[in-house]
Every structure is written in C-alpha cells, then in structure tokens.
C-alpha positions as CSV (number, residue, x, y, z in Angstrom):
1,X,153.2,72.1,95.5
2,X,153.1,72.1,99.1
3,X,151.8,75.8,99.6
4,X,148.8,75.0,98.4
5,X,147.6,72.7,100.6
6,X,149.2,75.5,103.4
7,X,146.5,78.0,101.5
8,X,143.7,75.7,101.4
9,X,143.8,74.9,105.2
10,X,144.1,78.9,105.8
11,X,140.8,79.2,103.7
12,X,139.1,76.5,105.5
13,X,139.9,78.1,108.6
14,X,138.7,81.7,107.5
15,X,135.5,80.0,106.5
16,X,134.5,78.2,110.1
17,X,135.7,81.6,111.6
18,X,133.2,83.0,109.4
19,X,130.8,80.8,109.8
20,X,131.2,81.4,113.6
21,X,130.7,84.9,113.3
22,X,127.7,84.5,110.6
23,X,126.4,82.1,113.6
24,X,126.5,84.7,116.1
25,X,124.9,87.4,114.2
26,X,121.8,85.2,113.4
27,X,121.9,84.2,117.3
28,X,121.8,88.5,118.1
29,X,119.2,89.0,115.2
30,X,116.7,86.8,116.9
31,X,117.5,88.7,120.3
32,X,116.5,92.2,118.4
33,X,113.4,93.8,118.7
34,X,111.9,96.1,115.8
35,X,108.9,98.0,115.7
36,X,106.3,98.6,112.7
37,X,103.8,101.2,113.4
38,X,100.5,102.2,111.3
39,X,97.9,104.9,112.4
40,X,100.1,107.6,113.6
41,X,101.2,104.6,116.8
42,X,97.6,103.6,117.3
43,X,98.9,100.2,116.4
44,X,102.1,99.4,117.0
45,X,103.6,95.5,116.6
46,X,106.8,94.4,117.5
47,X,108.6,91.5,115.8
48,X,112.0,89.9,116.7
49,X,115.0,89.7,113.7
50,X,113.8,86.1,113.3
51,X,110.6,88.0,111.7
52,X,108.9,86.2,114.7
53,X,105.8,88.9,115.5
54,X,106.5,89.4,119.5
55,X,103.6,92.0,120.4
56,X,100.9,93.8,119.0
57,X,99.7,97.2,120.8
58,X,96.2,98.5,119.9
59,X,95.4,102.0,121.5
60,X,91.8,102.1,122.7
61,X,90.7,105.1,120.9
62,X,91.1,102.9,117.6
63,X,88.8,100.2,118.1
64,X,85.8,101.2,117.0
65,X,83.3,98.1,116.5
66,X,81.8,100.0,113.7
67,X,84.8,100.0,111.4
68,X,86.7,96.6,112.7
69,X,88.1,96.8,108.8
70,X,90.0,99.9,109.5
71,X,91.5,97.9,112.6
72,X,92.8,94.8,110.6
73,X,94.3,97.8,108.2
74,X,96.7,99.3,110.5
75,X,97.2,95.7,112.3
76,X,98.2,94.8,109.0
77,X,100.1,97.4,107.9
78,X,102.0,98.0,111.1
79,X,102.9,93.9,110.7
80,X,104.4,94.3,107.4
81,X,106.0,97.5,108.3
82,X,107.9,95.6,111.3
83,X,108.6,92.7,109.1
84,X,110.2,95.3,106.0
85,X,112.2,96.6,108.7
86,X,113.2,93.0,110.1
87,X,114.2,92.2,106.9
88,X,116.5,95.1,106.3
89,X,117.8,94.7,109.4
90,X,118.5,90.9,108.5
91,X,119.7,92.2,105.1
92,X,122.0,94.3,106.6
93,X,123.2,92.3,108.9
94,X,124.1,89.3,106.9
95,X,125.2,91.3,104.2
96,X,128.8,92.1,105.7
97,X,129.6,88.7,105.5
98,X,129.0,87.9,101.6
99,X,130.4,91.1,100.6
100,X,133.6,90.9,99.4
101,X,133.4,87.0,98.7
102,X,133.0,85.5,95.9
103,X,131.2,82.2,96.5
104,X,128.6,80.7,94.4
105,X,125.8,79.2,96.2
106,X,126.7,80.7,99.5
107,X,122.8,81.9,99.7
C-alpha cells in the first residue's frame, strides 16, 4: 500500500501549486481595470477586478441641474455595467482553475 501515500503527497502538492496560482490570479484581478459606460460615454466608471469602483467620469454636457435623476441613471447604470463586466472577468478568470476538478466545496 505504499503508492498511495506516494499519490496523496503528489495531490497535495498539485493543490498548493494550485492554490499558488489561484493566489496570483486574484492578486492580477485586483491590479485590472474595467470600464462600464452608460449614455453613449457621458458617464463612464472604472472599477478594479476586486469590484472596487476606482473612478467615475461625468462629461459636462450631462449635468443638467434640471434632470439630476437622469444623472444618477447613467451613474448607475454605467456602475453596474463595470461591475457585470468585473464579474465576468472574475468569472472567467477563476473559472480555469475549478474546471476540470472535481472537488466539493471548493467554492
């Protein structure tokens, strides 16, 4: 029976090489950054992969103190649009890493 013990080291050893890598992915996401746009680019905000929101550009022309709703719209909407793409990103990303492996309560 001494193979297995052989085979469980190996596995143990894949798994903190995975985890390594997994590691250094999560370290790269946080250095990405993704932009969400509403308006046609009137309001563009920029979030890192850590869905942390980094920037938010308003062009001039947009603000109109008459309609400040329409300007918490695209605010909003160009947010969530970063933050969809963030996630996919993140999605993506991680992904390769639980593909192909079978583990229960990995995430």
């Amino acid at each position: 029976m001494r193979g297995g013990m052989g085979n469980m080291q190996n596995m143990m050893k894949q798994m903190q090489k995975m985890q390594k890598k997994m590691a250094q992915a999560q370290e790269e996401l946080g250095e990405k950054r993704i932009e969400g746009t509403a308006g046609g680019g009137m309001v563009t905000v920029i979030v890192s992969g850590h869905k942390q929101v980094l920037e938010v550009n308003i062009k001039e022309e947009v603000v109109d103190p008459e309609d400040i709703e329409m300007l918490q719209d695209l605010v909003l909407a160009a947010t969530n649009d970063a933050l969809k793409k963030a996630e996919d990103l993140t999605n993506d990303t991680m992904g390769q890493f639980t593909k192909g492996m079978n583990l229960p309560g990995m995430f």
